[in-house]
C-alpha positions, 0 to 999 in steps of 0.5 A: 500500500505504500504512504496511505494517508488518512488526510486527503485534503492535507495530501492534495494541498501538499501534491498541489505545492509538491512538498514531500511528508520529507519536506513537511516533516523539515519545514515544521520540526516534526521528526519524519517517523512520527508525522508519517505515523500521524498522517496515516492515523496511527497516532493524534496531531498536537495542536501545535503539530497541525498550526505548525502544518497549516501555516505552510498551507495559508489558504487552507483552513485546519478544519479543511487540511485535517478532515477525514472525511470521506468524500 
């Protein structure tokens, strides 16, 4: 299966910028293992985690990038 995401919108917005979970994990200090893991659902977002996340992502909401929501 490879990365799965629970996160479709943040996985969209981050081919959109073509920024890797790599790039994301350096541009807001979050160790890579441990954003990989909560981006496939396996452990919960601090809320400092998804502020750092979103403001790489200004034109989205958190509501938006931390849906789960199937579509």
């Amino acid at each position: 299966k490879g990365d799965v995401s629970l996160f479709n919108n943040l996985n969209a917005e981050m081919a959109r910028k073509k920024i890797t979970i790599k790039e994301l994990s350096r541009k807001t200090n979050i160790k890579y293992e441990s954003l990989k893991n909560k981006m496939a659902g396996n452990t919960e977002f601090k809320r400092s985690e998804m502020l750092a996340i979103k403001s790489e992502f200004p034109g989205c909401t958190m509501d938006y990038l931390f849906s789960t929501e199937e579509v």
